[in-house]
Structures are given as structure tokens and as C-alpha cells.
MDTraj code that builds the backbone (N, CA, C; nanometers):
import mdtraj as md
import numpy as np

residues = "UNK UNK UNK UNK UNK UNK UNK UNK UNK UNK UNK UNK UNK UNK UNK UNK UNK UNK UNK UNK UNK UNK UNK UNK UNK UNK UNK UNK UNK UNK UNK UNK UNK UNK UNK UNK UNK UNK UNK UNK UNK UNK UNK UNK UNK UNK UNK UNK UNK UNK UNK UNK UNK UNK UNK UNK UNK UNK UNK UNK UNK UNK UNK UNK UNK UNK UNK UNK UNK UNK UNK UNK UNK UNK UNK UNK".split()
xyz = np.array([
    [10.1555, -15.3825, 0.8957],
    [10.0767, -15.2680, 0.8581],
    [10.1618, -15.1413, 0.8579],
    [10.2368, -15.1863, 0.9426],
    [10.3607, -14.9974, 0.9604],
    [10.4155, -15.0396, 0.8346],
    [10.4743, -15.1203, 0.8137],
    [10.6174, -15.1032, 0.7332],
    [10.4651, -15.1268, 0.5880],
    [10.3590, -15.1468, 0.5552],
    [10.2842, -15.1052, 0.4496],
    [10.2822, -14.9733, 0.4334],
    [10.2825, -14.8934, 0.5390],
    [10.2105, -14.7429, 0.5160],
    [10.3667, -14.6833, 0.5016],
    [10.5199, -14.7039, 0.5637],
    [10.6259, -14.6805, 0.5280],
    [10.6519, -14.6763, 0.4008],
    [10.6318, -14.7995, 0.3266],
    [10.6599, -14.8653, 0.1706],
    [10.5352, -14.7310, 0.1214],
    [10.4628, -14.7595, 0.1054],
    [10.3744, -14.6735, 0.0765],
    [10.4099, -14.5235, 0.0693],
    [10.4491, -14.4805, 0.1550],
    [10.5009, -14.3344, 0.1573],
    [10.6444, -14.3122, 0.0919],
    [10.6951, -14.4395, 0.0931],
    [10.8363, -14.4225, 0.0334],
    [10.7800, -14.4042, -0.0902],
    [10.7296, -14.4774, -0.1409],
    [10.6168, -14.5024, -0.2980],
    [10.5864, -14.3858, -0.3763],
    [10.5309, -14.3014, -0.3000],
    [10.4729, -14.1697, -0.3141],
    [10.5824, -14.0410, -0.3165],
    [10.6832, -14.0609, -0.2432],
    [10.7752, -13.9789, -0.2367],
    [10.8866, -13.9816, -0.3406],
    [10.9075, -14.1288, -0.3805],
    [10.9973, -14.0984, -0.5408],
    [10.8868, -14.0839, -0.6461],
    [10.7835, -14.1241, -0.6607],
    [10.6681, -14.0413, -0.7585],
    [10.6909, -13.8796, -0.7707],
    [10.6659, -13.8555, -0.6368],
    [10.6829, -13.6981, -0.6903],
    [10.8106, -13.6668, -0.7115],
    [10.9369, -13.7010, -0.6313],
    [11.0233, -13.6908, -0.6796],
    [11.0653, -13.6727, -0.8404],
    [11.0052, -13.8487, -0.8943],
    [11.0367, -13.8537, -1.0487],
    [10.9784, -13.7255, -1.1007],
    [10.8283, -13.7100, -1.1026],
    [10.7695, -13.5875, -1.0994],
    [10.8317, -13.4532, -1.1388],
    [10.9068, -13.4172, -1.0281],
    [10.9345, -13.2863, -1.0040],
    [11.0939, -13.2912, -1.1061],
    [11.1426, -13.3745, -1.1184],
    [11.2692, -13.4062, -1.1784],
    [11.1977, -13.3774, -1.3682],
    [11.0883, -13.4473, -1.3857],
    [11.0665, -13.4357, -1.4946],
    [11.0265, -13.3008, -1.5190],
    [10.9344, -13.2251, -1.4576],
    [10.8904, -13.1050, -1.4234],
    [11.0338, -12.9992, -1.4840],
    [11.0856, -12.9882, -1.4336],
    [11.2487, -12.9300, -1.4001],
    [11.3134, -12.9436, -1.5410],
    [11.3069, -13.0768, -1.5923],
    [11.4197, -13.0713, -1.6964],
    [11.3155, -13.0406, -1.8095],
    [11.1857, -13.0493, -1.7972],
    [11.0794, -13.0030, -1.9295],
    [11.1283, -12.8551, -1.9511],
    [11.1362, -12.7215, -1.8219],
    [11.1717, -12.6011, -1.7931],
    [11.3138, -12.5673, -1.8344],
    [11.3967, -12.6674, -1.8052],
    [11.5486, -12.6101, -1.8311],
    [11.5299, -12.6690, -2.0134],
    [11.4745, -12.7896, -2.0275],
    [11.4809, -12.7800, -2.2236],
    [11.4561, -12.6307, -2.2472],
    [11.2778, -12.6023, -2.2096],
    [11.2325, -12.5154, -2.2752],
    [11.3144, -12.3613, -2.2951],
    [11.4040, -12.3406, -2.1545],
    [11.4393, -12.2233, -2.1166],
    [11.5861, -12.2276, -2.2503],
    [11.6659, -12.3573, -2.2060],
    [11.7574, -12.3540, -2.3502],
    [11.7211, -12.3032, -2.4938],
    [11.5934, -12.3441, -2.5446],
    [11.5602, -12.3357, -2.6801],
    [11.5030, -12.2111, -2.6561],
    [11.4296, -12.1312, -2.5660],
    [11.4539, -11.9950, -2.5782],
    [11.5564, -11.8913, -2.6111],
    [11.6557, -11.9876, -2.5407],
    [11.8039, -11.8790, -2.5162],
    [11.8371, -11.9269, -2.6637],
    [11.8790, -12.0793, -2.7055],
    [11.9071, -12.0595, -2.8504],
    [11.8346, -11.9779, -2.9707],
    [11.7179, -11.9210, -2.9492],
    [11.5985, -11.9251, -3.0161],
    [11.6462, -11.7086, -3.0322],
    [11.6677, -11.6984, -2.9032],
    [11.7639, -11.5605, -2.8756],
    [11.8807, -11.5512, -2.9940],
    [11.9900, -11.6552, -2.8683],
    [12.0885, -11.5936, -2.9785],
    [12.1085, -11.6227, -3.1657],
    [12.0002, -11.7039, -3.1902],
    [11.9875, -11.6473, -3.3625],
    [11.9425, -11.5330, -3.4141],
    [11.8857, -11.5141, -3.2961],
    [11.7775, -11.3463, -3.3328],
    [11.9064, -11.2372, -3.3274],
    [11.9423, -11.2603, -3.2502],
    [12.0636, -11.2069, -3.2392],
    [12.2130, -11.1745, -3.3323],
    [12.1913, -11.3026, -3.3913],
    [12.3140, -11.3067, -3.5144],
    [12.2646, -11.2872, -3.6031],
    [12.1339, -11.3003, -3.6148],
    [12.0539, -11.2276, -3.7774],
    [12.0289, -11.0729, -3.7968],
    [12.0424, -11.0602, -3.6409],
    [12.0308, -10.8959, -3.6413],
    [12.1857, -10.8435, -3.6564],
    [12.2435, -10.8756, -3.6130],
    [12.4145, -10.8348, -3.6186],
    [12.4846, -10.8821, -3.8003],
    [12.3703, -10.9834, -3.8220],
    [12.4528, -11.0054, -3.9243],
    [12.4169, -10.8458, -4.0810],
    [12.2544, -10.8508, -4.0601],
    [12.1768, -10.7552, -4.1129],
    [12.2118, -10.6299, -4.1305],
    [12.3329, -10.5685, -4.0005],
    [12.4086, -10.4787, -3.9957],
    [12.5453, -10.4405, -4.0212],
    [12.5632, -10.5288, -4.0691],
    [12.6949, -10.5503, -4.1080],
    [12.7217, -10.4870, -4.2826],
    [12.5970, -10.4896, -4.3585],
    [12.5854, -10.4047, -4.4698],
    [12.5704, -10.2620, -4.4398],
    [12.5109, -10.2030, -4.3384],
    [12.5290, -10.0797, -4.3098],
    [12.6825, -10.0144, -4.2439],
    [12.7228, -10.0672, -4.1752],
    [12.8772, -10.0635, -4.1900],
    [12.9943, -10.0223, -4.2742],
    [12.9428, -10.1070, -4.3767],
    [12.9972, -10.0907, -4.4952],
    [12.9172, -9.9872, -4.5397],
    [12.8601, -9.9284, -4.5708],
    [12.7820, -9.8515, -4.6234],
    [12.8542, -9.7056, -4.5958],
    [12.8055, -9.7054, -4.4572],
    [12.8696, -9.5783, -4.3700],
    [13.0623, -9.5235, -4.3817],
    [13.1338, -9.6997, -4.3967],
    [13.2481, -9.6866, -4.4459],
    [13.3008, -9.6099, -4.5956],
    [13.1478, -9.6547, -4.6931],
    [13.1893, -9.5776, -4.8113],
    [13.1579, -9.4902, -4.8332],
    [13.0337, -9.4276, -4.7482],
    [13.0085, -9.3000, -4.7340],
    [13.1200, -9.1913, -4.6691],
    [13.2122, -9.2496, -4.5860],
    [13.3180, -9.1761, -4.5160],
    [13.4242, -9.1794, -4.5951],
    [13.4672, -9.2434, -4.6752],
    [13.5356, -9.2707, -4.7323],
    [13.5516, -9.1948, -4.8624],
    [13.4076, -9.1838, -4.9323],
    [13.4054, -9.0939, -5.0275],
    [13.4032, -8.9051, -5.0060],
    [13.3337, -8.9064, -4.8627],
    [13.3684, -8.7413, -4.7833],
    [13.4908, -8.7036, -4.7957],
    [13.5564, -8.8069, -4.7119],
    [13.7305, -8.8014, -4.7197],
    [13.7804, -8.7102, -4.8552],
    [13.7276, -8.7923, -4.9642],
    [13.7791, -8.7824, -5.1155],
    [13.7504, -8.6312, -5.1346],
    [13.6128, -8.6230, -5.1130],
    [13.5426, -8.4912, -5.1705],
    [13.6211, -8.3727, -5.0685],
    [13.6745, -8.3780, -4.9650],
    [13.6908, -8.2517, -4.8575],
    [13.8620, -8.3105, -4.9131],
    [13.9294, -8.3234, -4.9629],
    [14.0518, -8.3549, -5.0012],
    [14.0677, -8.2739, -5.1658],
    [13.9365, -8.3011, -5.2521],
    [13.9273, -8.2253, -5.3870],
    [13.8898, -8.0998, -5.3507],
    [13.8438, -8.0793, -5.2359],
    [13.7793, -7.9005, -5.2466],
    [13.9092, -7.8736, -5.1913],
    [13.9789, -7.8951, -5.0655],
    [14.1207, -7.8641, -5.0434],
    [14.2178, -7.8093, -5.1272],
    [14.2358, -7.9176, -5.2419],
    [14.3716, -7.9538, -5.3046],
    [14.3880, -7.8041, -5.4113],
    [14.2748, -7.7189, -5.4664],
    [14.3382, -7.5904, -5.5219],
    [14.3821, -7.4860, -5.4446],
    [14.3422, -7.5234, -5.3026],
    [14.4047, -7.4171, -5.1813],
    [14.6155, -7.4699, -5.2121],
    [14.6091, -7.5444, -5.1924],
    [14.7130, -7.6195, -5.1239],
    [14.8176, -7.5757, -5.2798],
    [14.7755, -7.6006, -5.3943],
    [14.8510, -7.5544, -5.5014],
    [14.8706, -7.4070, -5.5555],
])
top = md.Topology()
chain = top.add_chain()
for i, resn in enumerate(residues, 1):
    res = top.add_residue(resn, chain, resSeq=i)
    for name in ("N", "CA", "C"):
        top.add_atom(name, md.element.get_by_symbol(name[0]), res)
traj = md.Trajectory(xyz[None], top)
């Protein structure tokens, strides 16, 4: 009868065990595919900006030009 209620409790204790193991890795999937789920949000936003960049580059770029033409009849 002891070593029934032993077996028995051993029984119960890798149950929850398995349990809590399954528990755990359901949380660490879910928490991964969040974080992947992140960093696309992430590279779609970085990528999205990457035309404004350029943008701002040809906007500076063409200032450059224009404050170089108002200059250049001083300079001659």
C-alpha cells in the first residue's frame, strides 16, 4: 500500500512536471514569434526610410548647388 501511494505520487509529479515543461515551451514559442513578429516591423520600418534619406540627400545636395550659384558672381 506505501510503495502504491509512492508510485502514485511519483505518477503525479512527472504529470505536472510534463505539464509545466509543455506550459513553458508553448510561452517561449509564443514569446519567439513575437520577437520575430517585432523585428520585421522593424525592418519594414527602417526599410520605408531609407527613401527619405535619399530624399533629404538630394535636397542637400541641390542647396549645396543653389548657395554655390548665388556665391559664384561674388567670387568673379
Amino acid at each position: 500500500m506505501l510503495m502504491e501511494a509512492a508510485l502514485e505520487t511519483l505518477g503525479r509529479s512527472f504529470d505536472a512536471v510534463g505539464q509545466g515543461a509543455t506550459a513553458l515551451n508553448h510561452r517561449i514559442i509564443d514569446i519567439a514569434h513575437r520577437n520575430i513578429g517585432s523585428s520585421f516591423d522593424l525592418a519594414k520600418s527602417l526599410a520605408g526610410k531609407e527613401p527619405l534619406v535619399a530624399q533629404a540627400e538630394e535636397v542637400r545636395s541641390l542647396s549645396t548647388q543653389v548657395i554655390a550659384d548665388v556665391a559664384q558672381p561674388t567670387k568673379d
